[in-house]
N, C-alpha and C positions, 0 to 999 in steps of 0.2 A: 664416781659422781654422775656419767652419763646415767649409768644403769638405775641410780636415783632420781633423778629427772627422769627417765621413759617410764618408771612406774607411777611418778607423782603426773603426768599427761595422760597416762593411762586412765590413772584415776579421777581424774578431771574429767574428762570423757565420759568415765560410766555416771560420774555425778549428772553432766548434763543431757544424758540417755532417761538418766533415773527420774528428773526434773519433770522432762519432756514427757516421757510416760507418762506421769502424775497428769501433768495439765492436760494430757490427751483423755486421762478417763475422770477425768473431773464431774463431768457431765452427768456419765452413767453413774459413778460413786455416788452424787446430788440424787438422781432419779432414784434412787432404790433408799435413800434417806428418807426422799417427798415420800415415797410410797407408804414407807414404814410408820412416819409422820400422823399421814392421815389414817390410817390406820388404829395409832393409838390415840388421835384425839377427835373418832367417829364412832370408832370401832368397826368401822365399814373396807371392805376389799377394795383395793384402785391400782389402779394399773396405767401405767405411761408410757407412752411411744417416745417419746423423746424431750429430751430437756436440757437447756443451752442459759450457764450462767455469761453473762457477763466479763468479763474479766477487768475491761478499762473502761469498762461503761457500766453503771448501776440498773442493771437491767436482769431480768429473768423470762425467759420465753418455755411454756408448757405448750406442745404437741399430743394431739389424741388421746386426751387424759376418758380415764373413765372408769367411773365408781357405782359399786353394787351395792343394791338391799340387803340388807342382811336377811338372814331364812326366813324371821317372819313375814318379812314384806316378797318370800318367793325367792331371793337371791340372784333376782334379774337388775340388770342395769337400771340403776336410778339418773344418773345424769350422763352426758356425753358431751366433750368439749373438744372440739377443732383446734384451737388456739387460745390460750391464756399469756398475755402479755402485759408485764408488767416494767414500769418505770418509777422509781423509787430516788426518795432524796439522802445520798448515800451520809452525809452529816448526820442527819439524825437518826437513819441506822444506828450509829455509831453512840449517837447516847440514847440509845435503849427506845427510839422510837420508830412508827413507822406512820412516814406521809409520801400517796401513790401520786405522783403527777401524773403520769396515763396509765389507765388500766385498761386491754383489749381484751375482749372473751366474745366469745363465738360460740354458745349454748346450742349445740347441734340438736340435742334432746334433752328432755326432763318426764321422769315417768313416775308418776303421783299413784301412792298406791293404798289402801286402807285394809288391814289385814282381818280375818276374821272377829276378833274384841273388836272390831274399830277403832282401833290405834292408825294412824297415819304416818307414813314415813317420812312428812316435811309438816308440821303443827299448825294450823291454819284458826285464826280465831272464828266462834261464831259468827253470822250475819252475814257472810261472804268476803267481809274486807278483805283488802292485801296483806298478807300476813306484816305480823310486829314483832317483835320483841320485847319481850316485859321493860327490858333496859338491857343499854347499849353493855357490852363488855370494854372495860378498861383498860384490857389488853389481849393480845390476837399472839398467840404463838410468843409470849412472854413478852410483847413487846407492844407501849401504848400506841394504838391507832388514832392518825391525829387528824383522817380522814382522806377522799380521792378527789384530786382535782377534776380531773376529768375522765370520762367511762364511756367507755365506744363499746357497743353491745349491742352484738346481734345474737336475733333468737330464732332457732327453727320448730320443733315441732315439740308440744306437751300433751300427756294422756294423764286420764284419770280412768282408775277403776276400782273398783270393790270387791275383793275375794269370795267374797259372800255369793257376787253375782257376777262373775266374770267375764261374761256377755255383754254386761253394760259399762259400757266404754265411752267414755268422752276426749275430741282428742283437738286439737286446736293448734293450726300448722300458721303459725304467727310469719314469718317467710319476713323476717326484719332484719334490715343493715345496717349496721353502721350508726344505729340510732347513738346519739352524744346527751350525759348526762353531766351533769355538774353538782356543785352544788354539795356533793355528799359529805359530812363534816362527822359523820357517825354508823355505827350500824342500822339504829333504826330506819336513819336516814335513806340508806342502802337499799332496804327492804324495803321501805314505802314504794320509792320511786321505780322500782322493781314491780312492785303487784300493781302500781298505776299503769305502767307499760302493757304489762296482762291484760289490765281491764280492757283498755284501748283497739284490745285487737278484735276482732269479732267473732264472738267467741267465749273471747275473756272474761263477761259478766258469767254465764251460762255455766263456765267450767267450774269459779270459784263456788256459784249456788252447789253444782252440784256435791262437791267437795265438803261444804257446811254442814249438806243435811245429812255426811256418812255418820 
C-alpha cells in the first residue's frame, strides 16, 4: 500500500512539473503561432521578440514585433512595433466576437515602398486621401470585430520610396505619443483616423501626395 501511495505522489508531482512547464512556455508556444499566423494571412515574414498572454486577465501584450516586404517590395522591413497592447472583452471572445477596450501600439516605423509595376506594398487611393477600405471586414482572425474603444498610438518614423528611383526618399519622423483615439466602431473607421493623424503631422500632406502620384 505504501509503495502505491509513493508512486501515486510521485506521479502527482510530475503532473504538476508537467503543468507548470506548460504554463511557463505558453508564451513562446503563443509567439511562434502569432508568427506563423501572420504569415499565412499576409503572406509576409514577422518575427516577435516577446509575447505575454494573460492568463487571469484578458489581455495580450506584443514586444518588438516586426514584419517584412515581401521580395518585391526588396524584402526590407515594412513595419516596426515597440509594443502592441491589447485589452479585450473576454465574454465576447467567447461567443465568437471581438470588442478591444484599450489598444496600445507604439509604431516605431513604417516603410512605404512602390516596386518597380508600381504596385505598393500598403494600397493608398488616388488624390492623396488617408487610405480606406472598400469595406469594413466582418470578421478579423474568424471572429466579428465589434470595434476599439479606445487607441493610445504612438508613431515614430515613415518613409516612402520608389524602386524605380531609390534616391528619392520621403521620410516623416511624426515623433507622437500617446496620441488617444476613440470612436473606432469599424475598420474603416480605423484607417481614416489613422491617415488623419498622418495628415496632421508636417509632412503628412506631402508624403501621401507623394505616394498618389507613384
Amino acid at each position: 500500500m505504501r509503495r502505491l501511495f509513493r508512486w501515486a505522489f510521485r506521479g502527482l508531482l510530475l503532473l504538476i512539473v508537467l503543468v507548470v512547464a506548460l504554463l511557463l512556455s505558453l508564451d513562446s508556444i503563443a509567439r511562434a503561432v502569432a508568427e506563423r499566423r501572420i504569415r499565412a494571412e499576409t503572406g509576409l515574414e514577422a518575427r516577435i521578440g516577446s509575447l505575454s498572454l494573460g492568463l487571469l486577465s484578458p489581455t495580450l501584450t506584443i514586444e518588438n514585433l516586426r514584419i517584412y516586404n515581401s521580395p518585391e517590395f526588396g524584402g526590407s522591413p515594412l513595419l516596426e512595433v515597440g509594443e502592441f497592447h491589447l485589452e479585450y472583452d473576454r465574454q465576447e471572445l467567447w461567443a465568437g466576437r471581438l470588442r478591444c477596450r484599450l489598444v496600445r501600439v507604439d509604431l516605431r516605423e513604417l516603410n512605404l515602398v512602390v516596386s518597380q509595376p508600381g504596385r505598393m506594398n500598403l494600397a493608398l487611393p488616388a488624390g492623396g486621401s488617408p487610405p480606406l477600405p472598400p469595406r469594413a471586414p466582418r470578421k478579423i482572425a474568424g471572429l466579428r470585430f465589434l470595434g476599439i474603444d479606445t487607441l493610445n498610438l504612438s508613431l515614430g518614423r515613415i518613409t516612402a520610396l520608389r524602386m524605380r528611383d531609390p534616391k528619392t526618399v520621403r521620410e516623416l519622423n511624426a515623433r507622437l505619443r500617446h496620441r488617444i483615439l476613440t470612436g473606432i466602431a469599424s475598420e474603416e473607421d480605423l484607417w481614416f483616423q489613422l491617415g488623419v493623424v498622418v495628415l496632421e503631422q508636417n509632412g503628412g500632406i506631402s508624403l501621401f501626395e507623394f505616394l498618389a502620384k507613384s
